[in-house]
N, C-alpha and C positions, 0 to 999 in steps of 0.2 A: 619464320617467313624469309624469303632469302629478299636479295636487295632489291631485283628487280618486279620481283613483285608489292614490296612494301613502296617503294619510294617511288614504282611507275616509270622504270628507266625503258628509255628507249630499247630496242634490240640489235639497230643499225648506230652507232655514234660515232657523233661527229666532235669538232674540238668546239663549237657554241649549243653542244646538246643538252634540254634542259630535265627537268621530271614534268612530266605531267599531273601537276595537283598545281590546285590555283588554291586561293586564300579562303574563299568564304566556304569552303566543302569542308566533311566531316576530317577528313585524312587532314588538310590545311590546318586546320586548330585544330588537331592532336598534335601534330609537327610543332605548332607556334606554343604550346601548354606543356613539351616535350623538352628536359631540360639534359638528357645525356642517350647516346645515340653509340650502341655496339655494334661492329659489325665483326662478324670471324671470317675466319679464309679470307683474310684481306688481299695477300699476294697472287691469288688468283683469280683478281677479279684484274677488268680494265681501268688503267688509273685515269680516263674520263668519267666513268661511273663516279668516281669522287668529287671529280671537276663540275660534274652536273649536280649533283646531290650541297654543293660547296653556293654554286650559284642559284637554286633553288631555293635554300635556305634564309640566305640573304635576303631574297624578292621576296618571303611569307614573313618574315619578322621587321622588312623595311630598315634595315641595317646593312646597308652597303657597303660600308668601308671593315665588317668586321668579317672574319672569317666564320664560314660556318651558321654565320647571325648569330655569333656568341654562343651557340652551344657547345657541349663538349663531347667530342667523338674519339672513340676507342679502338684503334684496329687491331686485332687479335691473327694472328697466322704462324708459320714456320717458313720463312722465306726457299731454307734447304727444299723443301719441299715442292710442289709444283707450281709450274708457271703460268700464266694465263694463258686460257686454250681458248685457240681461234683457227678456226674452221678454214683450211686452205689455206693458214701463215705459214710464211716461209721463218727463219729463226732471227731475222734481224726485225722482223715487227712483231715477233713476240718478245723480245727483249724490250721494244720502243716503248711495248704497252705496259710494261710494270711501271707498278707505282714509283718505282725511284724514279722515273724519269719524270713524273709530273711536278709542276712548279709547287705543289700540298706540302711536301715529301721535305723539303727542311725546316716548315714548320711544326713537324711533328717530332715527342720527346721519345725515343727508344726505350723499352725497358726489358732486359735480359731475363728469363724464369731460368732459375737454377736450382730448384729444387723437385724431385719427382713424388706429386704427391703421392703416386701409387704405392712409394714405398714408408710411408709413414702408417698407413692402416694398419691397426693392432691387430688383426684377426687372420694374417697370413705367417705362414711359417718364416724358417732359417733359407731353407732351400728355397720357397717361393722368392722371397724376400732375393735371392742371389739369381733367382731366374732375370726376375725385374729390371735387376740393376744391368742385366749383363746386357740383356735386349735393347735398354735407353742409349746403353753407351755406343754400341753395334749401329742403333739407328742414325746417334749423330757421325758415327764416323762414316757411315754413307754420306748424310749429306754435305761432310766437310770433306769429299774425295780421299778419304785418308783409306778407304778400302774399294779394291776394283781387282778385275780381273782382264786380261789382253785380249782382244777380239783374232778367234784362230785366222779371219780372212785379212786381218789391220791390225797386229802387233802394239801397236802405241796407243792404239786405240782402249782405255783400260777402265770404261765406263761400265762395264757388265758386270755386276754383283751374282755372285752365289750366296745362295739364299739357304743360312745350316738348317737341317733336317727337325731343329725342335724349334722352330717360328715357324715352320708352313707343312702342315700337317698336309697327306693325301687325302684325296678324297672319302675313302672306307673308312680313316678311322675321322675323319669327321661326321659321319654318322653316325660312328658308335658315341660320341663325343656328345650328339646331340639328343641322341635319347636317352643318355645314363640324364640329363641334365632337365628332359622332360620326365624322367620317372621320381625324383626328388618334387617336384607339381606334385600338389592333391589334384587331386578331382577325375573323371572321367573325361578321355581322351576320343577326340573329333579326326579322321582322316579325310581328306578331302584328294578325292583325284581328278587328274589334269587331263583336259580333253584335247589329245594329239592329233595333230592331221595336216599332210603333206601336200603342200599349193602347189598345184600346176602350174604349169607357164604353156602359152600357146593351147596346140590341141592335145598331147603329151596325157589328159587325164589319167587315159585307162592303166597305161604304161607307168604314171607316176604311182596309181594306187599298188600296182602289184609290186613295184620294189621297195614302196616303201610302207606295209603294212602297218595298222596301230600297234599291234602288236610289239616289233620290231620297234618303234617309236619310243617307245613305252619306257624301253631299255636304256632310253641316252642319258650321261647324265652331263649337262651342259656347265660350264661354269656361269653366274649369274643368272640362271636359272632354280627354280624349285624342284624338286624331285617329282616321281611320276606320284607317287604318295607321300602327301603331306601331312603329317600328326601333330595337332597341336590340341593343347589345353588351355583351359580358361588363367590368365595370371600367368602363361609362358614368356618371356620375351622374345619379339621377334623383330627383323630388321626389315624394313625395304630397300629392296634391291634396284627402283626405280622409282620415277616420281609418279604418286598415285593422284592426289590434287593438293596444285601447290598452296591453293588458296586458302584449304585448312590445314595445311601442313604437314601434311603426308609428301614426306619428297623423297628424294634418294638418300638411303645409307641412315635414314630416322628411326629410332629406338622408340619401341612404344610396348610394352605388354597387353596381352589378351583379355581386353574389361567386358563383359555381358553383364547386365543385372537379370537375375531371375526371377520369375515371378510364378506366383502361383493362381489359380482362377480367383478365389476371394481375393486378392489384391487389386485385381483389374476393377477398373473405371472406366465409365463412356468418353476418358479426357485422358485415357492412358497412350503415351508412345514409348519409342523406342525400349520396346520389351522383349523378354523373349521367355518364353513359353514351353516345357516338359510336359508333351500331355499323350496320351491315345484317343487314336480314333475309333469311337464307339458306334457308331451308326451314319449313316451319308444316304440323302434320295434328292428326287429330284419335286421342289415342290409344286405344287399343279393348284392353280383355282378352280371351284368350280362354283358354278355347276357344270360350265361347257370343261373343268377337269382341263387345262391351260398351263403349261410349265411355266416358271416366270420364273424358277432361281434353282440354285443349287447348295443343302445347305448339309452341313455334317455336326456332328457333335462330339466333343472332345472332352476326355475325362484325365484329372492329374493327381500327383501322388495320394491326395489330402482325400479324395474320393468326393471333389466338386466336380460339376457337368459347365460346360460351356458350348453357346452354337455359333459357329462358322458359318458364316455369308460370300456368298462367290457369284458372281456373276453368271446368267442361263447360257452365255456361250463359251466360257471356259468349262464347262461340264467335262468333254472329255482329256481335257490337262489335267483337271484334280481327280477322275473316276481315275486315272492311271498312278499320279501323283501319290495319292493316300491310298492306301491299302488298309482295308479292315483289319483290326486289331494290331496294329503294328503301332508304336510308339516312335514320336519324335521331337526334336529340339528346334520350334517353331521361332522364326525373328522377320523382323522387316513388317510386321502384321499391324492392322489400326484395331481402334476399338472404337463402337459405338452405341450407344442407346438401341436396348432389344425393342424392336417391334412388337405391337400388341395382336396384329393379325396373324392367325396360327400361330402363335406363342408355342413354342416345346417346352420352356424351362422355365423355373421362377424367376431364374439369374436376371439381374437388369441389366446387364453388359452383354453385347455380343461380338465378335471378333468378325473381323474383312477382310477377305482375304485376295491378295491378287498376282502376276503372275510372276513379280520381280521380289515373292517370298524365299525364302530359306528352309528348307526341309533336313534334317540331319536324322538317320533312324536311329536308333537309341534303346537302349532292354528293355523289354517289357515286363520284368519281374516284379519291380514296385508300385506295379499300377493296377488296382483293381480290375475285375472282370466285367462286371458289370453294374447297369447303374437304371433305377428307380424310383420314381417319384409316387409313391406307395400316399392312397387315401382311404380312411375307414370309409365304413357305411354312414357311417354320422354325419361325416362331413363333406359327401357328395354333393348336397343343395347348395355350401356357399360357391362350389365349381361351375355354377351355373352364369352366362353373359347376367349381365345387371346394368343398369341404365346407370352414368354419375350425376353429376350434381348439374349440368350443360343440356343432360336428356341423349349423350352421347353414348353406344354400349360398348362397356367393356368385357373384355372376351378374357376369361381366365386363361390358363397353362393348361398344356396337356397334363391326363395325368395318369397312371396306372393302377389299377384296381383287379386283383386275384378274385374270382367268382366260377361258379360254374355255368355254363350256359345249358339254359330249361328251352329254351324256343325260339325260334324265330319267325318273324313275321314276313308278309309280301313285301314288295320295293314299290312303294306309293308316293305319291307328287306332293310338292307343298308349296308354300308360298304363293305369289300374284305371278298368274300366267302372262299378262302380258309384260311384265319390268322384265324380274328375276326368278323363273320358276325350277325347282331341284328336287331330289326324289332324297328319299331315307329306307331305313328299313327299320323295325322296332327289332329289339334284342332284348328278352329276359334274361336275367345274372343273377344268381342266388349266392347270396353269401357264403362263403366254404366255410370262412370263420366263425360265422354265426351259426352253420349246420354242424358244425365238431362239436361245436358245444352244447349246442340243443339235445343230443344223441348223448353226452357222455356226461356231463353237467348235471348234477342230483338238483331235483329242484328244491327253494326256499319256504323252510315255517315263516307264514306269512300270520298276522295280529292284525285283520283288519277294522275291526271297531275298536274307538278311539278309550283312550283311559279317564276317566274321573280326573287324576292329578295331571297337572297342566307339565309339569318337568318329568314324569312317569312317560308321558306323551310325544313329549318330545324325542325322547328316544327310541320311539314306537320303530319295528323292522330296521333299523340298524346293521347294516352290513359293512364291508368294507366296500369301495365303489368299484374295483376290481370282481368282483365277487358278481355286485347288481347287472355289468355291463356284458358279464357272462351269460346273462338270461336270457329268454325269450323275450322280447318287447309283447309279444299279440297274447301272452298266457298271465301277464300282471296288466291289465287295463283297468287301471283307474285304482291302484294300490299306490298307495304314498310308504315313499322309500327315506331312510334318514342315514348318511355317511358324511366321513367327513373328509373333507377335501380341501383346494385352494382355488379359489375362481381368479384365472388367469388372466381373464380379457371378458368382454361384453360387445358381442355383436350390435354394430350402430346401425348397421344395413338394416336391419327387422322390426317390427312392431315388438315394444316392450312386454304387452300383456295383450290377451285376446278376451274378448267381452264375447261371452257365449252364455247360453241359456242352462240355469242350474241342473235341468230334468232330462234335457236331450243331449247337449251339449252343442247345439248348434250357435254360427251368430248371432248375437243383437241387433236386432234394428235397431239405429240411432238417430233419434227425433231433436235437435237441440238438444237440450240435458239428458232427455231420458232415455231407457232402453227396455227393450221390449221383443219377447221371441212372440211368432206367426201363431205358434202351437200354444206355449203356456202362457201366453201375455205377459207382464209389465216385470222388468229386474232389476235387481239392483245395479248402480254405475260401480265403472271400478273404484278401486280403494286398497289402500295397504296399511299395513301399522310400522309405526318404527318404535324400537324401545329404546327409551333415552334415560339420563342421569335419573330426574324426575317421576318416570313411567310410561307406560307405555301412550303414544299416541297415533291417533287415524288421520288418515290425509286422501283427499278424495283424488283421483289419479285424473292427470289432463292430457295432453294431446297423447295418441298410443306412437308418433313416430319421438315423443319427445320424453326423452329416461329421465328421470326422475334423479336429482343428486342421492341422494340420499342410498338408491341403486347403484348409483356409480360408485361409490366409495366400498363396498364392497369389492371390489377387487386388491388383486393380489394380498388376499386377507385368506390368510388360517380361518376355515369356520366349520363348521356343521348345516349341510345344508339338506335340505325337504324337497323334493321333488317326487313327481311322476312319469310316466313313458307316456309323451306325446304319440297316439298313433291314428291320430285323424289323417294326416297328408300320406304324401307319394312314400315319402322317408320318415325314418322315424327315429328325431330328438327328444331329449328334456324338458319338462315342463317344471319351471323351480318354484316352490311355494312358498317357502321362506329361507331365511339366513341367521345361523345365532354365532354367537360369538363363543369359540372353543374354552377361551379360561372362565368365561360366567357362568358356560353350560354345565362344564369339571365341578364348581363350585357346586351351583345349584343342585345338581347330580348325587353331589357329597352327602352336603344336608339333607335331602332328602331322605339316602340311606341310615345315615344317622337318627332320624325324626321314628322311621319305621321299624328299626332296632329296638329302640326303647320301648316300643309299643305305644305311642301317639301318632294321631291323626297330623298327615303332611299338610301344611300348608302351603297353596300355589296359589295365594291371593298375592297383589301386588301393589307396593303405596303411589298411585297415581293422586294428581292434582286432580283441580273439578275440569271435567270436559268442558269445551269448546262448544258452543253451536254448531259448529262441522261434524267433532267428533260423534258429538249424537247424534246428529243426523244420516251419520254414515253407518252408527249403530245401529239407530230405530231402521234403516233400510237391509241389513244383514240377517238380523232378526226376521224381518216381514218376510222376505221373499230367499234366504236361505233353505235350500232344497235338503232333505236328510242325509245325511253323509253315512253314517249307522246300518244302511240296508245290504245285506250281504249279499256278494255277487261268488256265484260257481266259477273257480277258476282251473284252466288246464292246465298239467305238469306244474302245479303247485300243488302246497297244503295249506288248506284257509281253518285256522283255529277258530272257532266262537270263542269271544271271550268269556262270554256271560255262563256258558257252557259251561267251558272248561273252569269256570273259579267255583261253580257251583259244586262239583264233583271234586275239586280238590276242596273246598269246605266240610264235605261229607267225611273224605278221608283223612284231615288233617284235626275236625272236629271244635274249630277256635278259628276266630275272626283272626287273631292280631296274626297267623302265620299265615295271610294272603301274600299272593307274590305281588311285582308291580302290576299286572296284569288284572289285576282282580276288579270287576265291575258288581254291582248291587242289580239281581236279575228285575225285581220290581219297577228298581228307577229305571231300566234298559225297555220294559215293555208300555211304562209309562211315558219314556221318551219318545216311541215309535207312536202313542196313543197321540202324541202334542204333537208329533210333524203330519201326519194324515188329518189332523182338526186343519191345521196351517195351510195346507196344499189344498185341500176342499175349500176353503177361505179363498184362498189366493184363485182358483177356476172359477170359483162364481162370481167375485169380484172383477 
């Protein structure tokens, strides 16, 4: 800070001139809390600026009689050097005004520096080292008159120094001088050029533009001035040549290197500043509400090395500064920019940050090599329903992100009205999309031996159609309806947005009506309520299921769990997800899986009994209900581009040709009990109609 700004001195002074800072302000007690006070270039300052800053002092610490108010003040300068500049003095009141002449000036102790530190640093040569020295001594014998030369118009006159050829280099090789010293810089290098142009005076315009083209302009190269092209890197040092603001300390002749922090799009926050930003611009429109389709902004979207997306907010009347500004696909070194909290209306991106941009930015173009080409927010088929708006917890709707989705297009429909004609009423148009991904594989995809009647042994069973889940997800969902599927997998998360389980009717599969406890389909009357098992230390136990928006712990804790799970292809709705039927644990399944090989080897009957305790009055009664109204699962359905094995078939025919019970595979079913089971669920369902 220099003195007139830190200490508030006058501009015009006089000999009772004071500073402006009174006592109870924040500057007044820093000053009074302030125990030693530097100032350099002393001898070029006015030695009233002392005189005021002396009585100033005094008045804030209430010590009168002492100098200073007992602080201790340091004044650093070269007197040789220059004198106080004052604007229209003749030379006897710039003599008046150095500090020797003030009443300060014999209370202060002198002290001589006789040492140059610059020749102490270890890291310069013999020769440097002899440059250095020769230069110090050169400068004090200027300012001790011991070197001059005659003025050709006034002989005696012998204040003129010549200045030898290796202290002041020419202009050319200080440009070579300054780019060998910007090329030792890492980094990629920024040019910035200077916008020339020659002021009229009077009516002189036209006349002043023709002699003095930009061109022509372009060419000068001024002293204390910057060149027409300016290269600088990030960590250059560089000098001001003038006072930029004194108030942060950008002044004349200030040493400061080139600091930018970069950042990347995942770094940004809705609370980030002063950033600056590497990115390309990947897409720019103008955006429009509709239904009356209403421009109200203008936004772009910008992608950086890492291959993140971020969107750009600009105001609807700079449109054409930034449509000119940004260039498609061009990449740049963005600063001066705010962040903020992405809106949820028209959402483009998942990002929760979005950048603001306005007219006092920084653009710098920059290569485009490192930066991706393009950029998409890519959704299966599966997961198109959670894209859909959904009410939160307020009854407020949230609007997903755009998203993009590769499909063929089957058809299109008319452009028909929707919503309430007299609020807000807007048109659509329907679009069929056929899965490309799911048509490749449909067409090239061999379909699955599919086992759909279940086995006798409860751990044979469990790994009934066992694929890998890469494998099932290649299917056709509409050619396996109502095939239970067994892979293993890791359930990564649990949609909380949905109904846990759906209560539907065992024979048709439609909804339950739901009467207080009971349920009940239109068509087959009365079913059983939900229920699930969970296997525990103990055994297994039934738990009757309660509200369907409320999961069940027990469901929860299945996540991010290694397991083996059962499922089937929901394909009642629009889309078509999963339906999970149960969950086992990977290392019990291994186990159990073992033994049972082992059991079958030997030629013994497996066991898949299991030591539970005594039920509950729940658990029966979720029994005696599963029982009752459990519809036959065993009835075989004709499936497309698959292959459905009987089992009961197929063990019967390998019994013929293997000729011995004990070399059934896992698969082997007892055809009697298979027809006698089908005899018990047709008594069961004629029961269940008439009742």
């Amino acid at each position: 800070r220099t003195a007139h700004s830190r200490f508030k001195l006058p501009l015009e002074l006089t000999e009772e001139s004071l500073c402006r800072i009174t006592k109870n302000t924040q500057l007044g007690k820093l000053l009074a809390d302030t125990n030693f006070v530097i100032l350099d270039e002393a001898p070029m300052n006015d030695h009233r600026c002392f005189e005021a800053l002396d009585r100033s002092l005094r008045d804030i610490i209430d010590i009168p009689s002492s100098l200073f108010g007992e602080k201790s003040v340091l004044l650093g300068g070269d007197f040789p050097q220059t004198l106080p500049v004052k604007k229209g003095a003749s030379k006897m009141e710039i003599i008046s005004s150095c500090i020797f002449e003030s009443a300060l000036c014999p209370s202060f102790k002198v002290f001589t520096l006789k040492h140059n530190m610059r020749l102490t640093r270890p890291d310069i040569s013999l020769e440097e080292r002899s440059l250095v020295n020769s230069f110090a001594s050169w400068l004090l014998d200027v300012g001790d008159e011991k070197i001059g030369e005659p003025a050709d118009e006034d002989p005696e006159n012998t204040s003129w120094v010549h200045d030898p050829p290796v202290y002041c280099l020419p202009p050319d090789e200080q440009d070579i001088i300054n780019s060998k010293v910007l090329d030792m810089v890492a980094g990629e290098s920024t040019i910035y050029m200077s916008q020339d142009e020659a002021t009229p005076t009077g009516n002189d315009g036209v006349e002043t533009e023709m002699l003095y083209p930009i061109e022509h302009l372009n060419t000068f190269k001024l002293p204390g001035f910057p060149p027409h092209q300016l290269e600088l890197k990030f960590g250059a040092p560089v000098m001001l040549l003038r006072n930029v603001n004194i108030v942060s300390g950008l002044f004349l002749l200030f040493r400061l290197p080139i600091k930018m922090e970069l950042s990347t799009i995942a770094q940004l926050n809705p609370n980030s500043t002063k950033k600056t930003l590497k990115a390309k611009i990947y897409r720019k429109w103008v955006a429009k509400s509709p239904p009356e389709m209403t421009p109200y902004a203008y936004y772009c979207i910008f992608l950086d090395q890492e291959g993140n997306a971020i969107q750009a907010n600009m105001a609807l009347k700079d449109t054409d500064y930034f449509d000119v500004k940004l260039q498609m696909g061009m990449a740049y070194r963005i600063s001066n920019f705010s962040c903020e909290a992405t809106s949820r209306y028209q959402q483009t991106l998942e990002n929760e940050t979005s950048l603001r941009f306005g007219r006092y930015m920084n653009f710098d173009a920059i290569s485009t090599t490192t930066f991706p080409h393009d950029y998409f927010h890519f959704t299966s088929y599966n997961q198109l329903e959670s894209k859909l708006p959904r009410h939160d917890s307020t009854g407020k709707i949230q609007y997903p992100a755009l998203t993009d989705y590769i499909g063929c297009l089957r058809s299109t429909g008319t452009i028909s009205d929707f919503g309430n004609p007299n609020i807000r009423q807007g048109v659509r148009r329907k679009i069929e999309i056929e899965n490309l991904k799911f048509k490749a594989r449909y067409e090239y995809t061999p379909p699955l031996t599919i086992y759909k009647n279940p086995h006798k042994d409860v751990q044979q069973d469990n790994t009934r159609n066992m694929f890998p889940l890469k494998t099932i997800m290649d299917q056709n969902p509409q050619s396996y309806k109502g095939i239970r599927f067994t892979a293993e997998a890791t359930i990564t998360g649990i949609n909380m947005n949905k109904d846990w389980c759906y209560i539907s009717c065992h024979k048709c599969g439609k909804a339950a009506v739901v009467h207080r406890e009971d349920y009940s389909c239109l068509d087959h009357g009365p079913q059983p309520g939900p229920f699930f098992s969970c296997e525990q230390s103990h055994g297994t136990r039934m738990y009757r299921a309660g509200r369907k928006k409320k999961i069940p712990p027990e469901i929860l804790a299945t996540q991010e769990k290694h397991a083996i799970i059962q499922f089937q292809f929901n394909t009642l709705g629009n889309l078509t997800d999963l339906s999970l039927d149960a969950v086992y644990d990977v290392q019990k399944q291994e186990h159990n899986t073992a033994s049972n090989i082992q059991e079958i080897n030997k030629g013994t009957p497996s066991s898949a009994s299991a030591a539970t305790n005594e039920p509950t009055d729940e658990e029966d009664n979720v029994q005696k209900d599963k029982e009752k109204y459990t519809a036959g699962e065993g009835v075989t359905q004709q499936l497309s581009h698959s292959t459905v094995i009987d089992a009961a078939k197929n063990n019967k025919e390998s019994d013929k040709q293997q000729g011995t019970s004990a070399k059934r595979t896992l698969f082997d079913q007892q055809s009697t009990e298979s027809k006698k089971h089908k005899k018990d669920w047709k008594l069961r369902n004629h029961l269940c109609k008439h009742k």
